[in-house]
C-alpha positions in Angstrom: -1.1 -10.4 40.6 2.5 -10.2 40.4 2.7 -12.3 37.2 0.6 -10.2 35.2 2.5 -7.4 35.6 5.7 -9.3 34.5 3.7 -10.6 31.6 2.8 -6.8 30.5 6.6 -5.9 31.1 7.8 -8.7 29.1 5.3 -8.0 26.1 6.0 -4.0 26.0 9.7 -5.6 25.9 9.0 -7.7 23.1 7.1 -5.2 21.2 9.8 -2.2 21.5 12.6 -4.8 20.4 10.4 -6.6 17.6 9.6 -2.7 16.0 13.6 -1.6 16.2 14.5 -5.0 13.9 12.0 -4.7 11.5 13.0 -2.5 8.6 11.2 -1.0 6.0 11.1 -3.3 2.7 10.7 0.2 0.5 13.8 1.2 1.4 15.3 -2.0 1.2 14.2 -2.3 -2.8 15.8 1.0 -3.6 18.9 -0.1 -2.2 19.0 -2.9 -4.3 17.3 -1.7 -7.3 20.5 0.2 -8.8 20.9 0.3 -12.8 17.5 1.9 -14.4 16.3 0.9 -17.9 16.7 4.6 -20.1 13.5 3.7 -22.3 11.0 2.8 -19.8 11.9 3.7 -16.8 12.1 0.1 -14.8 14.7 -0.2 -12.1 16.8 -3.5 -12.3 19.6 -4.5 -9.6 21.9 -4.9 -12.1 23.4 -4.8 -15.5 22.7 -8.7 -16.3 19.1 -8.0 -15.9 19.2 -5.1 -18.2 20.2 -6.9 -21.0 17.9 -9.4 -20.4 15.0 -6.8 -19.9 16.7 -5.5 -23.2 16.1 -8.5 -25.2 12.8 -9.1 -24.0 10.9 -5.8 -24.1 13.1 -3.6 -26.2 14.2 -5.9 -29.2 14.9 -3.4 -31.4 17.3 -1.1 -29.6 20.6 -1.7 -28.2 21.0 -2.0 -24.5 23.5 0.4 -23.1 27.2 0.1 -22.6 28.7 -1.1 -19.1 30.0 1.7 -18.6 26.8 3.8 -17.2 
């Protein structure tokens, strides 16, 4: 019975290294997600995508300066 207790070593192994890897995708999306639209709240990863968001929901105002 030798082998089976390799086989539960080597799969307590597996699972311990396979849970350090693995990150949580949460806080991987707030790290990206960095320039926030001022009238509704979305989050956007960056300014491109605000003037984009800009012209699609928010026709009527003007999307903010660079600088923010």
């Amino acid at each position: 019975m030798t082998r089976g207790k390799q086989k539960i070593e080597a799969q307590r192994k597996n699972a311990e290294k396979n849970q350090k890897s693995k990150g949580s995708q949460i806080e991987a999306r707030a790290v990206a997600l960095k320039v926030t639209c001022p009238i509704c709240k979305v989050q956007l990863a960056n300014q491109n995508q605000l003037g984009d968001h800009y012209g699609s929901k928010h026709p009527k105002e003007k999307p903010p300066s660079n600088s923010e």
